[in-house]
C-alpha positions in Angstrom: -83.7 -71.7 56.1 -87.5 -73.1 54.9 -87.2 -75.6 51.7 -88.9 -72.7 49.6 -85.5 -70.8 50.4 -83.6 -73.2 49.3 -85.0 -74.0 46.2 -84.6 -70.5 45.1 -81.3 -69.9 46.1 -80.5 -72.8 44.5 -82.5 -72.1 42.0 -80.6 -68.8 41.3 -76.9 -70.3 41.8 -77.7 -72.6 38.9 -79.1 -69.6 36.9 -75.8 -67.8 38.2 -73.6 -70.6 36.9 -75.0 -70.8 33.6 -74.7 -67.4 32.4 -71.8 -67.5 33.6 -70.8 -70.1 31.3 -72.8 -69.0 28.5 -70.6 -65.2 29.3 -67.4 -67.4 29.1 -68.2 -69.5 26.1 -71.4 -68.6 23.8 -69.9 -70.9 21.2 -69.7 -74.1 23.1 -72.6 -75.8 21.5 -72.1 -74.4 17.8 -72.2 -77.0 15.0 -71.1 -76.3 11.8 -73.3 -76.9 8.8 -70.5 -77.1 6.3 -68.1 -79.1 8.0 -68.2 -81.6 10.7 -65.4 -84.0 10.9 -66.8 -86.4 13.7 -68.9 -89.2 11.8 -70.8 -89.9 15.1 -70.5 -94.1 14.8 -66.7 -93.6 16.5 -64.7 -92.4 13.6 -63.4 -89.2 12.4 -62.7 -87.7 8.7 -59.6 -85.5 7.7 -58.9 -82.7 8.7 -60.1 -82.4 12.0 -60.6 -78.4 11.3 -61.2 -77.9 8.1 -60.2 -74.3 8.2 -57.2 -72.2 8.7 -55.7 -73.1 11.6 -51.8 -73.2 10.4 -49.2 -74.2 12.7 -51.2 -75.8 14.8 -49.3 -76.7 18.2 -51.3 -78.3 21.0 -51.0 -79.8 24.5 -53.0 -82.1 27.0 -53.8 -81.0 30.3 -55.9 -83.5 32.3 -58.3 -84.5 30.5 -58.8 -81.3 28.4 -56.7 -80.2 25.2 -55.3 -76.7 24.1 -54.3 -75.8 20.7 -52.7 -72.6 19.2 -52.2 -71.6 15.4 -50.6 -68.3 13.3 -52.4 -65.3 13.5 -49.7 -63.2 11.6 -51.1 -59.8 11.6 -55.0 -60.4 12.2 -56.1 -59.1 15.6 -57.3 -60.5 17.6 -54.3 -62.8 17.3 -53.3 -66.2 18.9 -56.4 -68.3 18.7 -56.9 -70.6 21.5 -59.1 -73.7 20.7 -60.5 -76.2 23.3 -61.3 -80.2 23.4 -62.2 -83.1 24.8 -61.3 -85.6 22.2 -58.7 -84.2 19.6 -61.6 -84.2 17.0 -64.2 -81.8 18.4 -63.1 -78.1 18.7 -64.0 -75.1 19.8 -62.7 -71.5 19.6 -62.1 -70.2 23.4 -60.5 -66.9 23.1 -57.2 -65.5 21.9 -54.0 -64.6 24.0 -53.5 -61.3 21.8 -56.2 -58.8 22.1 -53.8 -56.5 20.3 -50.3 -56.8 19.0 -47.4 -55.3 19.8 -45.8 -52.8 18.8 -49.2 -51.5 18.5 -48.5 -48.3 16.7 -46.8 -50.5 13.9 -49.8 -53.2 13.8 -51.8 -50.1 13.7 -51.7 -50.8 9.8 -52.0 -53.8 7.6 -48.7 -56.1 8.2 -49.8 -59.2 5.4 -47.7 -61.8 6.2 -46.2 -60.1 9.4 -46.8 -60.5 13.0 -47.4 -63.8 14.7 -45.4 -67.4 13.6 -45.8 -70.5 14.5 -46.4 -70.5 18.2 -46.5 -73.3 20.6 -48.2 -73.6 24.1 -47.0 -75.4 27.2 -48.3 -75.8 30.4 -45.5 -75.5 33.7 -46.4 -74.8 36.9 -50.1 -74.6 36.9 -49.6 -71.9 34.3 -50.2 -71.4 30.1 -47.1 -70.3 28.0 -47.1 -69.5 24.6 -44.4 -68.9 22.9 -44.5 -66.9 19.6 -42.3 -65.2 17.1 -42.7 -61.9 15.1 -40.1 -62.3 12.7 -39.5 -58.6 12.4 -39.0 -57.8 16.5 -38.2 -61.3 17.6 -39.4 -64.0 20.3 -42.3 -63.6 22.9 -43.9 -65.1 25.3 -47.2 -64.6 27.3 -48.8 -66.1 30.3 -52.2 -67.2 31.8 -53.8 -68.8 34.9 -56.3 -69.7 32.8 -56.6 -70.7 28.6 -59.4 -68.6 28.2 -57.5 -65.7 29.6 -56.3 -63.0 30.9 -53.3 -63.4 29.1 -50.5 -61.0 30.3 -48.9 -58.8 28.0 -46.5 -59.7 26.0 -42.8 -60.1 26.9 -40.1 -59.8 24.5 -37.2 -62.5 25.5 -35.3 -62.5 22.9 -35.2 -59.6 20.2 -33.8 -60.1 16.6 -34.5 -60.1 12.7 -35.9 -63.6 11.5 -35.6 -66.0 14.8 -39.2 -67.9 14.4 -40.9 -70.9 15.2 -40.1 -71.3 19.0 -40.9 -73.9 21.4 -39.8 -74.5 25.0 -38.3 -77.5 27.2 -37.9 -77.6 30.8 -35.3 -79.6 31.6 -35.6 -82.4 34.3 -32.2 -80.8 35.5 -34.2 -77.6 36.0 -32.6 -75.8 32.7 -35.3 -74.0 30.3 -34.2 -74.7 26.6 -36.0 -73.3 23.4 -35.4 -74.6 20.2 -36.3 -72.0 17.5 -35.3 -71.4 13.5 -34.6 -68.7 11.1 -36.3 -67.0 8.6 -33.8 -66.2 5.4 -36.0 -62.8 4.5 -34.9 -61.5 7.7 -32.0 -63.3 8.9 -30.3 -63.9 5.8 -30.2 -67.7 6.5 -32.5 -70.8 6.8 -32.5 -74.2 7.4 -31.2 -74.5 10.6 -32.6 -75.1 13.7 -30.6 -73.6 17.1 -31.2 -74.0 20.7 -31.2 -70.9 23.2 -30.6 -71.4 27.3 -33.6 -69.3 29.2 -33.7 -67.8 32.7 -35.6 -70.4 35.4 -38.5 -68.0 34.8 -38.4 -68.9 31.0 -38.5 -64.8 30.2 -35.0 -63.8 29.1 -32.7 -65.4 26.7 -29.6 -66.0 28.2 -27.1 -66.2 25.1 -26.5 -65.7 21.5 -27.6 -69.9 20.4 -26.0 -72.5 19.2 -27.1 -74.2 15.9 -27.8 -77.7 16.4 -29.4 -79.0 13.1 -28.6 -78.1 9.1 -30.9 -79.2 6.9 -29.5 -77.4 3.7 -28.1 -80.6 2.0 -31.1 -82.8 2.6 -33.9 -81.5 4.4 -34.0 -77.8 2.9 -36.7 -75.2 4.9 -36.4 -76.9 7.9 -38.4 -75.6 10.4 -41.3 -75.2 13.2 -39.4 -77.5 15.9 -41.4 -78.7 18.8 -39.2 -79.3 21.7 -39.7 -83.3 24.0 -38.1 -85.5 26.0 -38.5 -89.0 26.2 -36.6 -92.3 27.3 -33.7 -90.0 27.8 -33.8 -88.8 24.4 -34.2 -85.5 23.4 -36.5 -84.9 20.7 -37.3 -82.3 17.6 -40.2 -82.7 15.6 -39.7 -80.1 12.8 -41.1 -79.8 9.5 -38.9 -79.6 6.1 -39.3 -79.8 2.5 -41.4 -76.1 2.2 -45.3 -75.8 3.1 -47.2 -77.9 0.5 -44.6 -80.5 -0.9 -42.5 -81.2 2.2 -42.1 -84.1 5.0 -42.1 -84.5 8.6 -38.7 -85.4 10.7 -38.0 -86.3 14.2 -34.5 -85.4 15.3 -33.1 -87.2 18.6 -30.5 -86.9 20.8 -28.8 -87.9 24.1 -27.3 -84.8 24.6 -29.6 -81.8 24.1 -27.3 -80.0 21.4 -26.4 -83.2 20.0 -25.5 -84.3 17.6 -28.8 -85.3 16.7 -29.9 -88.5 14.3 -32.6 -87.6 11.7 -35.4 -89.5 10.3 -38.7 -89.0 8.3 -41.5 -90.3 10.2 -44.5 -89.0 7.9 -44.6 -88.0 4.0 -47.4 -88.0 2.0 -47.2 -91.1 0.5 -49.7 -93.1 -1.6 -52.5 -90.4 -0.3 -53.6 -86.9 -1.7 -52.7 -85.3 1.7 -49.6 -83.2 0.1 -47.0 -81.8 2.5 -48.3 -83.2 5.5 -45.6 -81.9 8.6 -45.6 -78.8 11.7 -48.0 -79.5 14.3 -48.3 -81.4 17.9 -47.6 -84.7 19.4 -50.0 -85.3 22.1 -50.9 -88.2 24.1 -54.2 -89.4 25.9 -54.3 -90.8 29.7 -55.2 -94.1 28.0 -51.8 -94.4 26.4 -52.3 -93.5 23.0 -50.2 -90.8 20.7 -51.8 -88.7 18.1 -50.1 -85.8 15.9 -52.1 -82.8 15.1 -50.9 -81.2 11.8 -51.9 -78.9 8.8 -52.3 -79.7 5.2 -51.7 -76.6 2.7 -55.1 -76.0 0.6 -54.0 -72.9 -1.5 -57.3 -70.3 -1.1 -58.5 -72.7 1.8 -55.4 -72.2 3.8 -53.6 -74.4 5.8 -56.1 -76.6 7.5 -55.8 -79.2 10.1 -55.3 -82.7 10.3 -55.3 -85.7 12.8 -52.8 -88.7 12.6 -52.7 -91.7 14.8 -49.1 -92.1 16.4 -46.9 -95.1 17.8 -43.5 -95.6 18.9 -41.5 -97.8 17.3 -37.7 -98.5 18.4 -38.0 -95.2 20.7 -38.5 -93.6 16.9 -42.7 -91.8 16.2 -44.0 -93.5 13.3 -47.0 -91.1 12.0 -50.1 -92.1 10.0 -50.4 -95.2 9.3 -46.8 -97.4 8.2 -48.5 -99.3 5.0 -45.4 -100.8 4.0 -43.2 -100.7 6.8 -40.5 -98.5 6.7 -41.2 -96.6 9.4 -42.6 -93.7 7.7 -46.1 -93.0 8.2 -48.6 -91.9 5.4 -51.6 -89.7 6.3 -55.7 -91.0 7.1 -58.3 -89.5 6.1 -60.7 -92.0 8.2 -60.2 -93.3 11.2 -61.1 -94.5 14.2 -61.2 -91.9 17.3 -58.7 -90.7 20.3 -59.7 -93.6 23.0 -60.1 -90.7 25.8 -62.3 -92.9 28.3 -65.7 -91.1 26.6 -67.5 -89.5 24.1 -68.1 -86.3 24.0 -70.9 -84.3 22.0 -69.7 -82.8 18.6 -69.1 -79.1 18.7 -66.8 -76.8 16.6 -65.5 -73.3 15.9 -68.3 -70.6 15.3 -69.3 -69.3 11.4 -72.8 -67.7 12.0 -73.0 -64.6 14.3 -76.9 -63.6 15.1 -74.8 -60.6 16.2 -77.3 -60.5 19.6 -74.4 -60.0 21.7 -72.6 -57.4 23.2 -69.1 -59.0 21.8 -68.1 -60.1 18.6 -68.8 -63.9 17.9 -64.5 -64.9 18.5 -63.9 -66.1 15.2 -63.9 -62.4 13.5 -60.5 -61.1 13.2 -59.9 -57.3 12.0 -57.0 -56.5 9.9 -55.2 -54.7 12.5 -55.3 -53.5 16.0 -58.6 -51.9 16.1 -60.3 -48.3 17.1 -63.3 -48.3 18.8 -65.3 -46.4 16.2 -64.8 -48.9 14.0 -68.0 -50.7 15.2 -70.7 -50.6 17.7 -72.3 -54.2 19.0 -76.1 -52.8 19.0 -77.2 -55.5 21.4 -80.3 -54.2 22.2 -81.5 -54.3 18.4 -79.3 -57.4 17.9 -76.9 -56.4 14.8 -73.6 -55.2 14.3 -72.9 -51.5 13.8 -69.7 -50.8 11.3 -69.1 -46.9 11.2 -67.0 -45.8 7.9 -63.8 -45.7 8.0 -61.8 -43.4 6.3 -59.5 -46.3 3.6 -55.4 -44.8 4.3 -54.5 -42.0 2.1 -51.5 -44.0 0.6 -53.8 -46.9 -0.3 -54.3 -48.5 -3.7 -56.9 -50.4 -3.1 -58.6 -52.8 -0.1 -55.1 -54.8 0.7 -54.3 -51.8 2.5 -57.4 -51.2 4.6 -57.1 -52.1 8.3 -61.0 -52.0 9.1 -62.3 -55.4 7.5 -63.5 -57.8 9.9 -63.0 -61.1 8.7 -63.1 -65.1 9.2 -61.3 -67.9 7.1 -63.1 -70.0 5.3 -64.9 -73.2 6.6 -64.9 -75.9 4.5 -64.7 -76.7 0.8 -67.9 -75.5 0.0 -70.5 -73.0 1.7 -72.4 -70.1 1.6 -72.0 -66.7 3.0 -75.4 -64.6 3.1 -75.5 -61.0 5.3 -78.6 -59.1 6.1 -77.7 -55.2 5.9 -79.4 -51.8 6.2 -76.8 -49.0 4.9 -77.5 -45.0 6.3 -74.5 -43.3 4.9 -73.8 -40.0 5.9 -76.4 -37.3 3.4 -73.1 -34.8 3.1 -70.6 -36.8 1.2 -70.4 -39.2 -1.8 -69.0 -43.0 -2.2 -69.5 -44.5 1.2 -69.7 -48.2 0.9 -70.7 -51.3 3.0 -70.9 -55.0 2.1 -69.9 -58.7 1.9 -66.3 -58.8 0.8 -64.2 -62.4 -0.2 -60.4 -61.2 0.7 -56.9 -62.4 -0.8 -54.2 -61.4 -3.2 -57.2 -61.2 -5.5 -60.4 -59.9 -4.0 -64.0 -59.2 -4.8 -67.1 -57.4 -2.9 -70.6 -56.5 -3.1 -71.9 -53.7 -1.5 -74.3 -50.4 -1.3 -72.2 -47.4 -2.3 -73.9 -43.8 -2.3 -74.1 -41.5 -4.6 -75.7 -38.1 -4.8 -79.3 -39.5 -6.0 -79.2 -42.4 -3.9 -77.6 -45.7 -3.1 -76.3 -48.0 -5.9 -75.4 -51.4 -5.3 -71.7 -52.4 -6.9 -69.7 -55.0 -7.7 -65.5 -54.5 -6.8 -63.2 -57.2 -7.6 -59.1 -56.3 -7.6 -56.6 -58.7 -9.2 -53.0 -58.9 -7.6 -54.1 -56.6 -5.1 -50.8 -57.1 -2.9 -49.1 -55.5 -6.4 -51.0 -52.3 -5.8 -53.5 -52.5 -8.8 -56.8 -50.5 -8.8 -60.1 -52.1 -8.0 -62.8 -52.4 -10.7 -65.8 -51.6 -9.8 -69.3 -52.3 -11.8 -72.5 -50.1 -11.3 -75.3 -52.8 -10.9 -78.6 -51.4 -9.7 -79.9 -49.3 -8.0 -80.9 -49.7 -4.5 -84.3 -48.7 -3.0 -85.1 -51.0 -0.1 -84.1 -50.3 3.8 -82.6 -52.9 3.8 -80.6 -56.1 1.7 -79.1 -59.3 2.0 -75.8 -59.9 0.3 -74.4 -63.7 -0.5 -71.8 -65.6 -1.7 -71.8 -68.9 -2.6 -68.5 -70.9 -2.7 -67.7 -74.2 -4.5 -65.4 -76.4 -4.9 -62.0 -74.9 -6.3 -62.7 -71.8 -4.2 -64.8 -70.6 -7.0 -67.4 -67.8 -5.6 -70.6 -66.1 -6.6 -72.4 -63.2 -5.3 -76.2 -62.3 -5.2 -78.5 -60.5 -3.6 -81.7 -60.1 -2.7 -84.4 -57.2 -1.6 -87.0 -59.8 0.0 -84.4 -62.5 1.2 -85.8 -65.7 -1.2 -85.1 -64.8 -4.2 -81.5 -63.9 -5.1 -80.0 -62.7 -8.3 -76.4 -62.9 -9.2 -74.5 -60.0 -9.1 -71.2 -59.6 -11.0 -69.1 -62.4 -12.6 -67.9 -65.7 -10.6 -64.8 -64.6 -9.1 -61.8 -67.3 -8.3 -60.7 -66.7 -4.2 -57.1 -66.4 -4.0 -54.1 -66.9 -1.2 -53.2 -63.9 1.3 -49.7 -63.5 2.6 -49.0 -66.8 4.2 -53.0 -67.7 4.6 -55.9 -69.1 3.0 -58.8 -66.4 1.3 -61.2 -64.9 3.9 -64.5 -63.5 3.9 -66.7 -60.8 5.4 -67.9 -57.4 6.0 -66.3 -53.4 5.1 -67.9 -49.9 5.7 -65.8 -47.7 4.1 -65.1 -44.0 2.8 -62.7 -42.0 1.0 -63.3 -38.7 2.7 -62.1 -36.8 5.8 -65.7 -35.6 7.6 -66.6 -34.8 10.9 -69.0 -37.7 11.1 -69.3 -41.2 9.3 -72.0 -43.1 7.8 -72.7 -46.8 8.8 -73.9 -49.8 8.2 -75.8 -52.2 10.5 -75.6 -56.3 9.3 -78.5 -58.2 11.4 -76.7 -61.2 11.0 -74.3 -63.5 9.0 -75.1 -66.9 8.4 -73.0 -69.8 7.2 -74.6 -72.8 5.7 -74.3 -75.0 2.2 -74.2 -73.9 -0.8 -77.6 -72.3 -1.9 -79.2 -72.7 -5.2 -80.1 -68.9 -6.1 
């Protein structure tokens, strides 16, 4: 083979491997404007992800770490994220490209659907374990984080069993420690321990409960299953989502009985109800907890603690006044993992250039393929409308929103859209929409002498009130960008613009509210109210995140 040879096929197997990579992660290299919690002098500010990653468990394999949050009934579910340092993340796929059972996810399930999950790693392979508290416990399988994942398997079916995590035993047992949910189960605050088959895919008896919390740690929950110094350990969570503490339960035997201690409250800090998340180490020796922090509208975002041992009990945070219970950081110095690595996070923007979604849009059940159209070759998004359900009283109950959590504190949102609604029917509608128990849009609706831009906001939408909607203007341009601008106190404004520089505000500020179980989300609809042979559709350029614009 000449040297000219060479070089090209060499030249073409490094060509090969980077689109590869670039097919496999096209968000590697994304940097938030909004949030970035790596200071870049060696430290790190609170929280790590600054977004709605609850129940956040994680593991360490080699050098790399894998973390896993709730998805309840957004699909895809199961986010997988990826790092090198326990400070930069990014968002590598999702285990659940649909969820089962799919004709009942086939509709909007608020609050429903996937639990806190955790993730393991045994035999060169990926579990994660997850609960629906309406069917019961599952697990799912993969060679590979970024997937395939194999469908999920039901081990152990049942009303309100949630929160499960494995442990396989060094006598070759496979344990999982789990709790209950009282709006299913009619009990809670316990935690209970089921034996599994060797393969880890079939509960092999009813449980035995090994922890009551009822008399002082009420809502106990989300245990994490370890072993250490020939204790075994639960780390679980008590005291209810945004007031409560973190325990660690240990134990020679593995049902007990188990001793009980707080190892991190809030403290001295603002951090309120800082528990449920991941003990992780690094091959340098060092301990770290990953948890979340409950932000009302924000969600439940997450945060990064520094860990020790002390008297084969974890301390978590930092022990001001030594008492063994830990108090949240909010700076710190970072993970000692042999290197640093280049700062990276989770995806916001989408040029929409692709022939897949960007991976942090997540619809509001499993999906139909006419729902949207990736329109590579022109490089926008395609949303076809979809008739809203018959039986629904406003958006809460439409399944065809494709949506992303917030990403910080404060940001702005800003779409570029061109609406062709189909000439035969009335009140087809597409726009920027900011979702939650209360929500609020602005779109392009048409009408029969053209298209009209509108204002919609809905308060206690979950209760089944009407949407209001306000008549603003008149649209005559091909095309329109739509914005909102979020501050502080997930307080948001929308405007609008024909020429994309100057924007006018377009209904009244509108305060983003809590979903079921999650923080307020935002993004894009197509809609109609009308059975026709064909739909209309909107096609959105691109959607940018960045800060807060001054309109």
């Amino acid at each position: 083979m000449n040297f000219n040879i060479k070089c090209l096929v060499f030249t073409v197997s490094i060509l090969s491997a980077t689109l590869n990579i670039n097919a496999q992660s096209p968000d590697a290299t994304y940097v938030s404007k909004v949030w970035v919690s790596d200071q870049g002098n060696g430290t790190y500010q609170n929280p790590v992800l600054d977004a709605d990653y609850s129940d956040p468990d994680a593991i360490r394999v080699g050098d790399d770490y894998y973390m896993v949050a709730s998805s309840f009934d957004a699909v895809p579910g199961l986010p997988i994220l990826h790092s090198k340092d326990l400070v930069n993340w990014r968002l590598i796929g999702h285990a659940l490209k649909r969820q089962p059972p799919f004709e009942h996810f086939s509709k909007t399930q608020h609050g429903n659907g996937v639990w806190a999950p955790a993730i393991r790693f045994h035999n060169n392979e990926f579990y994660i374990y997850y609960p629906d508290p309406d069917f019961g416990i599952y697990v799912t399988k993969a060679k590979q984080p970024e997937g395939p994942w194999s469908e999920p398997e039901l081990i152990a079916a049942g009303k309100g069993l949630i929160d499960p995590c494995p442990l396989w035993d060094d006598n070759g047992k496979v344990y999982l420690v789990y709790a209950y949910a009282g709006s299913r189960a009619g009990i809670k605050s316990v935690l209970a321990i089921k034996q599994l088959n060797s393969e880890g895919t079939k509960a092999l008896d009813a449980g035995v409960l090994v922890y009551d919390g009822h008399e002082i740690d009420p809502t106990v929950e989300g245990p994490k299953f370890h072993k250490r110094n020939g204790y075994y350990y639960i780390f679980a969570p008590a005291g209810g989502v945004a007031t409560g503490w973190q325990l660690a339960l240990r134990a020679k035997n593995i049902y007990g009985p188990y001793e009980r201690k707080i190892v991190m409250d809030q403290g001295k800090t603002n951090i309120n109800g800082p528990h449920q998340g991941a003990w992780v180490d690094t091959k340098t020796g060092e301990d770290w907890f990953l948890h979340f922090q409950d932000k009302e509208a924000y969600g439940r975002v997450v945060h990064l603690q520094p860990m020790k041992w002390v008297n084969d009990w974890p301390v978590i945070g930092v022990d001001k006044d030594n008492d063994g219970i830990g108090e949240p950081v909010m700076i710190h110095k970072k993970p000692n993992v042999g290197k640093v690595y280049p700062i990276q996070t989770p995806p916001e923007s989408d040029e929409f250039n692709r022939t897949t979604l960007g991976l942090q849009w997540q619809w509001q059940a499993n999906p139909k393929a006419t729902w949207s159209f990736m329109n590579a070759s022109k490089g926008s998004l395609r949303l076809y409308s979809a008739q809203i359900p018959e039986n629904a009283k406003n958006y809460w109950e439409v399944p065809n929103l494709l949506l992303q959590k917030f990403p910080a504190e404060e940001f702005s949102a800003t779409v570029k859209l061109s609406f062709s609604p189909n000439s035969n029917i009335e009140n087809e509608k597409a726009g920027l929409i900011i979702m939650g128990q209360n929500y609020a849009g602005l779109g392009i609706k048409s009408k029969k002498d053209g298209n009209y831009l509108v204002f919609g906001q809905c308060q206690a939408a979950h209760k089944g009130n009407a949407e209001v909607e306000t008549t603003l203007t008149k649209v005559n341009a091909s095309s329109i960008y739509l914005r909102v601008s979020v501050s502080k106190g997930a307080k948001c404004q929308f405007s609008y613009s024909e020429d994309g520089h100057k924007f006018t505000v377009a209904g009244v500020e509108f305060q983003a509210a809590v979903g079921q179980w999650i923080g307020a989300k935002m993004g894009l609809f197509c809609t109609r109210d009308v059975k026709i042979n064909d739909s209309g559709y909107a096609d959105f350029d691109w959607f940018r995140v960045e800060p807060v614009k001054k309109d």
